[in-house]
C-alpha positions in Angstrom: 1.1 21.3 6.0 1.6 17.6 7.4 0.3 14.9 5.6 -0.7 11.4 7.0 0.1 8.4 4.8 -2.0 5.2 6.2 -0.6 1.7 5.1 -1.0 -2.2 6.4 -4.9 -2.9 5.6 -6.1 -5.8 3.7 -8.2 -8.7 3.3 -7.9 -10.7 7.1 -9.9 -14.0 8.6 -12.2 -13.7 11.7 -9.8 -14.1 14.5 -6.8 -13.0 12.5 -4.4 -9.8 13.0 -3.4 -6.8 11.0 -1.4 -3.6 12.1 -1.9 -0.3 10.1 0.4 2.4 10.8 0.1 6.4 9.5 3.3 8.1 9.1 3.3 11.8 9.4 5.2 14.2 6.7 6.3 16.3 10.1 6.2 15.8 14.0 3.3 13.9 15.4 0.5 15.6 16.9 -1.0 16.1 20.9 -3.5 13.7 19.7 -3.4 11.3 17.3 -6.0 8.8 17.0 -7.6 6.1 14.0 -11.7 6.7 13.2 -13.4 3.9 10.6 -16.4 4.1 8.5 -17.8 1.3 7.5 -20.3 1.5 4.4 -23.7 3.2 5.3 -22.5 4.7 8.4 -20.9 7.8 10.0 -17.3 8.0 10.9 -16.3 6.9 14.3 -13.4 7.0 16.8 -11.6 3.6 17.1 -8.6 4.8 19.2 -6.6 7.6 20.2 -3.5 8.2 22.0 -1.8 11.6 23.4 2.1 12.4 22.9 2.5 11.4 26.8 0.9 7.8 25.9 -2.6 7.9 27.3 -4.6 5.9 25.2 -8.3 5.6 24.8 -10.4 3.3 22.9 -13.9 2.4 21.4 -16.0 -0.2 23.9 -16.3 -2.3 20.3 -12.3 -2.3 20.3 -11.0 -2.8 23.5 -9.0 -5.4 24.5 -8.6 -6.0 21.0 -6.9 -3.2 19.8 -3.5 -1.8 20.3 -2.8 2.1 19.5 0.7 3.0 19.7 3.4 6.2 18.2 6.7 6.0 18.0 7.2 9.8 18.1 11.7 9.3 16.8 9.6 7.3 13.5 6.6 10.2 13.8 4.3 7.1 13.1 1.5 5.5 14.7 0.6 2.2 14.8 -3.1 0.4 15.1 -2.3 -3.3 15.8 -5.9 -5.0 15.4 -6.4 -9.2 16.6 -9.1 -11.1 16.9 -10.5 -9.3 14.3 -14.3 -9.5 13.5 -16.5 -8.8 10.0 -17.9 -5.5 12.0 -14.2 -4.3 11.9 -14.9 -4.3 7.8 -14.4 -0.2 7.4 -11.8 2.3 5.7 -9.8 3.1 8.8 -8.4 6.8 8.9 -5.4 8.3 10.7 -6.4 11.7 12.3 -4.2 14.0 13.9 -5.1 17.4 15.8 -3.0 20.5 14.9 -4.4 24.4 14.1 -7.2 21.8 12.7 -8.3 18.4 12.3 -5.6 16.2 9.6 -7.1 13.1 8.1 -5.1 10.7 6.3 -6.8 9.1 3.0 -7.9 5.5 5.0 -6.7 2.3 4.3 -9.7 -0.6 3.4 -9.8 -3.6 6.2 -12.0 -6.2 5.0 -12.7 -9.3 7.5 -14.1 -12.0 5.7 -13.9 -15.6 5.2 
């Protein structure tokens, strides 16, 4: 059974920068990808990226966000800037196996 450990969230300034990464207990997944859920609403897809590197994001996210794996590391990365106070969530890892994996989120709070 792979686990996803998250790590890197905190308390950030508008405009300022953090970079979460999920490290996984085995080989990455085909798709691994990082929802949010912010308090009072569902769970949503921020980004996702495939073992040959496509990449897709959220319209809220892009140009913003960075999703990246480094597959020798089995990690992947979420490198958030200019971030905003409608980034506040608990960011999750996900991966796609036999089933969905979820990771146990990591609090971002954007705030001055």
């Amino acid at each position: 059974q792979v686990q996803l450990v998250e790590s890197g969230g905190g308390l950030v300034q508008p405009g300022g920068s953090l970079r979460l990464s999920c490290a996984a207990s085995g080989s990455l997944f085909s798709f691994n990808g990082w929802y949010r859920q912010a308090p009072g609403k569902e769970r949503e897809l921020v980004a996702q990226i495939t073992s040959s590197g496509n990449t897709y994001y959220a319209s809220s996210v892009k140009g913003r966000f960075t999703i990246s794996r480094d597959n020798a590391k089995n990690t992947v990365y979420l490198q958030m800037n200019s971030l905003k106070p409608e980034d506040t969530a608990v960011y999750y890892c996900w991966g796609l196996g036999e089933h969905d994996y979820w990771g146990q989120g990591t609090q971002v709070t954007v705030s001055s």
